[in-house]
DRENTORKOL-3810 file (N, C-alpha, C; in nm, 4 decimals):
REM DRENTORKOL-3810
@n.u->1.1895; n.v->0.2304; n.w->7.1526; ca.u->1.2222; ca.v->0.3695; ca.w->7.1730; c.u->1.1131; c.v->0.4338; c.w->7.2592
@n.u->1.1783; n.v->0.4887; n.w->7.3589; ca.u->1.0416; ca.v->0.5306; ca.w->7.4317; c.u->1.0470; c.v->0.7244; c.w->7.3838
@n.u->0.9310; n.v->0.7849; n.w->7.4300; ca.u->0.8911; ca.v->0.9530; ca.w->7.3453; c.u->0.8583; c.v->1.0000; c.w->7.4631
@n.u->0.9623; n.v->1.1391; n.w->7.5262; ca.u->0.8745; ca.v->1.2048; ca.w->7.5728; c.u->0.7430; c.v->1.2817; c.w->7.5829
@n.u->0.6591; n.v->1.3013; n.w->7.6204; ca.u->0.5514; ca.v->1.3920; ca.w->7.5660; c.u->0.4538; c.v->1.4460; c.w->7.7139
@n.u->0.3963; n.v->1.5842; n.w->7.6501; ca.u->0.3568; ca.v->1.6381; ca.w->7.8016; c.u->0.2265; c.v->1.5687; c.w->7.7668
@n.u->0.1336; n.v->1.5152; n.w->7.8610; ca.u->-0.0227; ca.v->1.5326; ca.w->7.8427; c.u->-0.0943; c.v->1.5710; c.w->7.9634
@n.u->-0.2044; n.v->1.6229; n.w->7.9345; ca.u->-0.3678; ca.v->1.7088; ca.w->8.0283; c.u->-0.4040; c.v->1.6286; c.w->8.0415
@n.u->-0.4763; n.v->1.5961; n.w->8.1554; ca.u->-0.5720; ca.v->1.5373; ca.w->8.2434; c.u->-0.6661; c.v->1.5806; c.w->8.3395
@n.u->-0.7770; n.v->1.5293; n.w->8.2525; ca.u->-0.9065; ca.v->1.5934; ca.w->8.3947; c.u->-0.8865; c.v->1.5994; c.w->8.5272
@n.u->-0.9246; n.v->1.6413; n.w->8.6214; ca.u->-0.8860; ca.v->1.5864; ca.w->8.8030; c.u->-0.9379; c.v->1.4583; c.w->8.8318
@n.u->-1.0702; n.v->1.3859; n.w->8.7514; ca.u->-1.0723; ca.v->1.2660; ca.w->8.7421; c.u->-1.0099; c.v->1.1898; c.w->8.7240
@n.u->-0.9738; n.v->1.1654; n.w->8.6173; ca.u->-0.8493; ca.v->1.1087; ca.w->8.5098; c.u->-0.6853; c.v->1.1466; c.w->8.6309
@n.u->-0.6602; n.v->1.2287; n.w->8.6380; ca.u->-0.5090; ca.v->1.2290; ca.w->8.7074; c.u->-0.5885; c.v->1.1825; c.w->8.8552
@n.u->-0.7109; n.v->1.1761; n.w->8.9502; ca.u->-0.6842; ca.v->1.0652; ca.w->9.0335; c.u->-0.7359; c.v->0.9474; c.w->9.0712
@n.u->-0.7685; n.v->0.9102; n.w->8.9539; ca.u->-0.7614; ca.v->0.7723; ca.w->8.8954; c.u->-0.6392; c.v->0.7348; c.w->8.8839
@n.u->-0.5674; n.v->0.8150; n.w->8.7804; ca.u->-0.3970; ca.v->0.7564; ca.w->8.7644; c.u->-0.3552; c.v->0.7318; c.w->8.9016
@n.u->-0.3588; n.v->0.8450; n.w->8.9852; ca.u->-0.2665; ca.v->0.8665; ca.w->9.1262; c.u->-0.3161; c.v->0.7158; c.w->9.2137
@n.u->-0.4483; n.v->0.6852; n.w->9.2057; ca.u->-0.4902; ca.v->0.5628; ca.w->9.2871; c.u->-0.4475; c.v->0.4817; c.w->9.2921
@n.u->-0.4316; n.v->0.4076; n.w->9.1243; ca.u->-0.4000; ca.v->0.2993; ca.w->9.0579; c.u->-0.2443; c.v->0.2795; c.w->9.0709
@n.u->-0.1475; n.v->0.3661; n.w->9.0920; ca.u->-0.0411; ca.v->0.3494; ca.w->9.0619; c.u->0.0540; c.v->0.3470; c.w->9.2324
@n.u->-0.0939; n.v->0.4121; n.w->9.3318; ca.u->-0.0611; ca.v->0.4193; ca.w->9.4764; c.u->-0.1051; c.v->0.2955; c.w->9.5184
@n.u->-0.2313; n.v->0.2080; n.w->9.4366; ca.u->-0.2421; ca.v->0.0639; ca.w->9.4824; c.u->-0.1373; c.v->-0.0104; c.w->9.4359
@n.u->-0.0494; n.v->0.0462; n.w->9.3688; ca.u->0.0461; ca.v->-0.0758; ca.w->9.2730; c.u->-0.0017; c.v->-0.1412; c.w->9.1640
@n.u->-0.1487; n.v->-0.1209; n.w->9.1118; ca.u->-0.1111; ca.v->-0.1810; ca.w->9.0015; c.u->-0.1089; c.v->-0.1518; c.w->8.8577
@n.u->0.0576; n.v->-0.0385; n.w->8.8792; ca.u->0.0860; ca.v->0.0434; ca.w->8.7527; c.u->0.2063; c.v->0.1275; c.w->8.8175
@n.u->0.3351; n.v->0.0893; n.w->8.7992; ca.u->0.4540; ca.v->0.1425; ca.w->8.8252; c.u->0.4485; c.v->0.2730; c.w->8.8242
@n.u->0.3925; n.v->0.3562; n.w->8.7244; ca.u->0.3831; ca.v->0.5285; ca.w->8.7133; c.u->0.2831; c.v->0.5051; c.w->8.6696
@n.u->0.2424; n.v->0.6957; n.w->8.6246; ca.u->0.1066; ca.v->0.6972; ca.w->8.5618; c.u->0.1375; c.v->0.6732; c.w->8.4353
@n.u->0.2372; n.v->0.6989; n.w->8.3775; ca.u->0.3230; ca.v->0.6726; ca.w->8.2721; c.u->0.2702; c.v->0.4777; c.w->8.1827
@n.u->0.3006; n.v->0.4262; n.w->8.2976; ca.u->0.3334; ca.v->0.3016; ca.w->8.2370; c.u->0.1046; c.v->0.2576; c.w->8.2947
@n.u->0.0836; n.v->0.3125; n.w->8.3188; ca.u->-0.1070; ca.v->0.3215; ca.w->8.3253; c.u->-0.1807; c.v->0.3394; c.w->8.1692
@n.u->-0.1007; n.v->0.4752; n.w->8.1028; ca.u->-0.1359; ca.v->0.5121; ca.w->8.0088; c.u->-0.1286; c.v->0.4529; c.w->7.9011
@n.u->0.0008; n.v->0.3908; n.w->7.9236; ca.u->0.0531; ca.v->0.2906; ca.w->7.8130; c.u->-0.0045; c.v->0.1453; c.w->7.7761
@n.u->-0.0750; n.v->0.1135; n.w->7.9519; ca.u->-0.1186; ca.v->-0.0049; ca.w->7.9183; c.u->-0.2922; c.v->0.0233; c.w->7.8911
@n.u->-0.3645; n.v->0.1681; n.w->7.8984; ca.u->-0.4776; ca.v->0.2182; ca.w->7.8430; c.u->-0.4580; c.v->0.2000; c.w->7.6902
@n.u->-0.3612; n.v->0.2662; n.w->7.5954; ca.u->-0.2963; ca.v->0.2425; ca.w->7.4939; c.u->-0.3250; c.v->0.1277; c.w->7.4252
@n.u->-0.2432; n.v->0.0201; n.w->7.5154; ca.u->-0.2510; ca.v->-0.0907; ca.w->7.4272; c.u->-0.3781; c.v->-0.1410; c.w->7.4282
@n.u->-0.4251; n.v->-0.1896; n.w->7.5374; ca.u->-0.5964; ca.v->-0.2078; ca.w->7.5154; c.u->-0.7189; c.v->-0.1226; c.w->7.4290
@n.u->-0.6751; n.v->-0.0010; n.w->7.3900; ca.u->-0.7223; ca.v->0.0435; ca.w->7.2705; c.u->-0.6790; c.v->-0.0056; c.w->7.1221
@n.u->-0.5433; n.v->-0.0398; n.w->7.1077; ca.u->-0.4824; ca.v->-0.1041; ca.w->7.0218; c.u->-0.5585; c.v->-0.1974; c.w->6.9875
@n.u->-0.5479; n.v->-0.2962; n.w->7.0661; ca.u->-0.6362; ca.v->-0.4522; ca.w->7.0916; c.u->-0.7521; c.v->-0.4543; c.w->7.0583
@n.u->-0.8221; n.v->-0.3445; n.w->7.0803; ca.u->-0.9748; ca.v->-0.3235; ca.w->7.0977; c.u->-1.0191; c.v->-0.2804; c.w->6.9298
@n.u->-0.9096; n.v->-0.2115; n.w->6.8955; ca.u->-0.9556; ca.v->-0.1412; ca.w->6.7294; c.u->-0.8909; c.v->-0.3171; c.w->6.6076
@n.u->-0.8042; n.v->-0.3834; n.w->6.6901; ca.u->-0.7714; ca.v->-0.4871; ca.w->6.6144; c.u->-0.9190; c.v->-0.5844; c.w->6.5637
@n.u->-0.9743; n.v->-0.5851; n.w->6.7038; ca.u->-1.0417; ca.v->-0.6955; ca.w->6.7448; c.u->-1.1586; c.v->-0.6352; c.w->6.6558
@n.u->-1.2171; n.v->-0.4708; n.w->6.6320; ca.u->-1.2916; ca.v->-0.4023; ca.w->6.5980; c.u->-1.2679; c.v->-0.4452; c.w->6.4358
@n.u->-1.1414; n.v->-0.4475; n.w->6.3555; ca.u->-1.1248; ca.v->-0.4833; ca.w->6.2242; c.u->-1.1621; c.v->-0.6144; c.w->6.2371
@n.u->-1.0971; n.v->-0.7212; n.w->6.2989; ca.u->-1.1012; ca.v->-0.8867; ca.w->6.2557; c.u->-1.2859; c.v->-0.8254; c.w->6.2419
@n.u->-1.3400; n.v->-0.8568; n.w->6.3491; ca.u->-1.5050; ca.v->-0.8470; ca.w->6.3395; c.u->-1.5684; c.v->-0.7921; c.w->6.2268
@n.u->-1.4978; n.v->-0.6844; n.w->6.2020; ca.u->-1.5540; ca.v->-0.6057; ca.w->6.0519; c.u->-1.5559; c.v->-0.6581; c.w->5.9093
@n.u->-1.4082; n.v->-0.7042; n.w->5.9285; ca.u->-1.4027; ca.v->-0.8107; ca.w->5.7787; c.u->-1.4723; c.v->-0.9567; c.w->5.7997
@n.u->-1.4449; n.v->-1.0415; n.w->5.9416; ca.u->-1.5541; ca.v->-1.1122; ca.w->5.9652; c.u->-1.7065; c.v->-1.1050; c.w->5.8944
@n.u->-1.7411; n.v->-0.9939; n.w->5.9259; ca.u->-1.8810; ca.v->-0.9671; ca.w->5.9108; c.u->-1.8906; c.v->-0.9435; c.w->5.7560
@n.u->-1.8238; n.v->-0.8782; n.w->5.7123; ca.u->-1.8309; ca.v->-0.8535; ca.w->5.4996; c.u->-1.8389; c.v->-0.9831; c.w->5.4565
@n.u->-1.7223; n.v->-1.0895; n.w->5.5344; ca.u->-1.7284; ca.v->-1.1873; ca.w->5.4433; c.u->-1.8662; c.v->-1.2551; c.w->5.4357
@n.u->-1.8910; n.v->-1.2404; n.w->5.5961; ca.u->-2.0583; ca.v->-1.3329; ca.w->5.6247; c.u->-2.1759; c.v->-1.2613; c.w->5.5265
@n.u->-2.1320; n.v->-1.1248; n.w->5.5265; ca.u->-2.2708; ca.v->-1.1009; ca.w->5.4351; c.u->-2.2286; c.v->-1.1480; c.w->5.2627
@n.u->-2.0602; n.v->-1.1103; n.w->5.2168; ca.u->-2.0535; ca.v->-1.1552; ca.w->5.0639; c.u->-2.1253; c.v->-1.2759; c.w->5.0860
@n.u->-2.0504; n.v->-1.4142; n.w->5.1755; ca.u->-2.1370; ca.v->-1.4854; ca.w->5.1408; c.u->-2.2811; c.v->-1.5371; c.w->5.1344
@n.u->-2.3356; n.v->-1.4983; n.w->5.2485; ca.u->-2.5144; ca.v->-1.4690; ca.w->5.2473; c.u->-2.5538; c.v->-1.4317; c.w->5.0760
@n.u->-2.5188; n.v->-1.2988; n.w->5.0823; ca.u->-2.5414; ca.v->-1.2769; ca.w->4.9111; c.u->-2.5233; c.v->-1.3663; c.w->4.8028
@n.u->-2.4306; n.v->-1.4478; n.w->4.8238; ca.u->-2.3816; ca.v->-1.5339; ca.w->4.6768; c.u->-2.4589; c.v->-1.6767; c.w->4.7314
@n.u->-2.5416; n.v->-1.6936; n.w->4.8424; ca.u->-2.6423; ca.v->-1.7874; ca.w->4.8741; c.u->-2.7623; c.v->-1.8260; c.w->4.7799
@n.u->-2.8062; n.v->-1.9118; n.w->4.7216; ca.u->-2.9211; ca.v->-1.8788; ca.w->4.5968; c.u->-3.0207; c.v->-1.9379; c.w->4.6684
@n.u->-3.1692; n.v->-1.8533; n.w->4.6105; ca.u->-3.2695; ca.v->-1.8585; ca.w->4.6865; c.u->-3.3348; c.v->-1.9324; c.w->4.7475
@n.u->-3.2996; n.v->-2.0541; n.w->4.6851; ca.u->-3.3093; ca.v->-2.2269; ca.w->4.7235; c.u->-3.2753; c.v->-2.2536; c.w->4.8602
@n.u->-3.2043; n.v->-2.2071; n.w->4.8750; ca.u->-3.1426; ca.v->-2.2695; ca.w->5.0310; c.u->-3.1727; c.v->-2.1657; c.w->5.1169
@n.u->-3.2679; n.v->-2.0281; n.w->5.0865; ca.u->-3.2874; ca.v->-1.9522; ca.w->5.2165; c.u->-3.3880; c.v->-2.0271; c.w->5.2667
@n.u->-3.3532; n.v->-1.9696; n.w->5.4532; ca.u->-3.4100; ca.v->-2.0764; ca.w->5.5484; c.u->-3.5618; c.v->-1.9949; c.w->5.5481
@n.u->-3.7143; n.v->-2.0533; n.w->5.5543; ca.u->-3.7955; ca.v->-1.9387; ca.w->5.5842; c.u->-3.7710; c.v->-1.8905; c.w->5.7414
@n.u->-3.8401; n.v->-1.7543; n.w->5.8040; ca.u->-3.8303; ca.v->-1.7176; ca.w->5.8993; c.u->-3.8911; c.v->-1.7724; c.w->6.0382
@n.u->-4.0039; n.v->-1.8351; n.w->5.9696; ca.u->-4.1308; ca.v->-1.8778; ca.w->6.0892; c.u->-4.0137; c.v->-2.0278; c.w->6.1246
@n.u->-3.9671; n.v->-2.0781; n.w->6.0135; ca.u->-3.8921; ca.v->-2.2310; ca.w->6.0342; c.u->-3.7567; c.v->-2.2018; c.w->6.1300
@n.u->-3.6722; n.v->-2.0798; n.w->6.0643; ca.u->-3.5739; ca.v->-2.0161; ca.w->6.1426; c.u->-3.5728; c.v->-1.9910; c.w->6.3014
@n.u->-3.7217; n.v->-1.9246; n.w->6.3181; ca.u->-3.7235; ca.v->-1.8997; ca.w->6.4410; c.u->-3.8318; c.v->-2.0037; c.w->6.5642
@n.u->-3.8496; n.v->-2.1042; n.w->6.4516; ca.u->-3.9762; ca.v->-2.1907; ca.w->6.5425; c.u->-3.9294; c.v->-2.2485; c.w->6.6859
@n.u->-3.7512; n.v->-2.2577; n.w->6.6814; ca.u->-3.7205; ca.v->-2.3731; ca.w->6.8588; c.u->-3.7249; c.v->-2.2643; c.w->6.9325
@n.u->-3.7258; n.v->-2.1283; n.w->6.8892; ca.u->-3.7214; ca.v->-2.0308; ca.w->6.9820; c.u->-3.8743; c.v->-1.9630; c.w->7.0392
@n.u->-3.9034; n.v->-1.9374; n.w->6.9268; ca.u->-4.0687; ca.v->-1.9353; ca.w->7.0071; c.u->-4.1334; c.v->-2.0516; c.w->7.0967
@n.u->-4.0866; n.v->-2.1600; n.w->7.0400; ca.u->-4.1343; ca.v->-2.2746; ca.w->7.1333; c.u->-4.0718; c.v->-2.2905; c.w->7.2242
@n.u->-3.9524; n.v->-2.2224; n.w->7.2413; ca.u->-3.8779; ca.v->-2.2127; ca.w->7.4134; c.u->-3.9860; c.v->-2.1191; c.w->7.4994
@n.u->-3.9538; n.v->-1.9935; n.w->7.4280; ca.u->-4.0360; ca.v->-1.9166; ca.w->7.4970; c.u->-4.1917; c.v->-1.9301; c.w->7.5443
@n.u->-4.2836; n.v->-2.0213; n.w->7.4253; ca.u->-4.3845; ca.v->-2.0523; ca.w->7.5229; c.u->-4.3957; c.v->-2.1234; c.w->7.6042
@n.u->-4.2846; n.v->-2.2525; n.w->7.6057; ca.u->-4.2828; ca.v->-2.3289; ca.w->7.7275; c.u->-4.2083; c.v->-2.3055; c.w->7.8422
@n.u->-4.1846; n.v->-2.2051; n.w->7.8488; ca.u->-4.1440; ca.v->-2.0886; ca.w->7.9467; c.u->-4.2366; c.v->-2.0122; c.w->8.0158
@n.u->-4.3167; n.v->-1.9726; n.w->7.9180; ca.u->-4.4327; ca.v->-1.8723; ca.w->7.9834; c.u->-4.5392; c.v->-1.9541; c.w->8.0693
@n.u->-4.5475; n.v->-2.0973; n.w->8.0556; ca.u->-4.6219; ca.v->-2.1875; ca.w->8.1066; c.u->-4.5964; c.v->-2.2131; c.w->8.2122
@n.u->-4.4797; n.v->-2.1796; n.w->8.2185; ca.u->-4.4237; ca.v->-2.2179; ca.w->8.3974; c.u->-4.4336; c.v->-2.0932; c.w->8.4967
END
């Protein structure tokens, strides 16, 4: 079902639309907006997966027992030792 609806646009914003749709690539400004739209769609999806991603990584971090935390100096030792054999050159 498609919705009519009026919308405002900065003079930026409407010629941006006018460019994009005078280079061709965007039938109207109409069908520009729509595909702005969906890439916000996409973008807030991608924004959840990552979010619950990330809860689960920390539940599980948390339910990790103290035994198996890595120390920090051991964590980060191939990386400092990149970096000084970097600085040598």
């Amino acid at each position: 079902m498609t919705v009519k609806t009026t919308l405002s646009f900065t003079d930026r914003h409407h010629r941006f639309l006018t460019e994009k749709v005078g280079q061709g690539v965007y039938a109207s400004q109409s069908a520009a907006v729509a595909a702005a739209l969906e890439q916000m769609i996409r973008d807030e999806e991608e924004r959840d997966i990552a979010r619950v991603a990330l809860a689960e990584e920390v539940r599980a971090r948390l339910a990790t027992p103290r035994a198996y935390f890595v120390d920090q100096d051991d964590a980060l030792a191939v990386a400092r030792a990149t970096l000084k054999a970097a600085r040598r050159v």
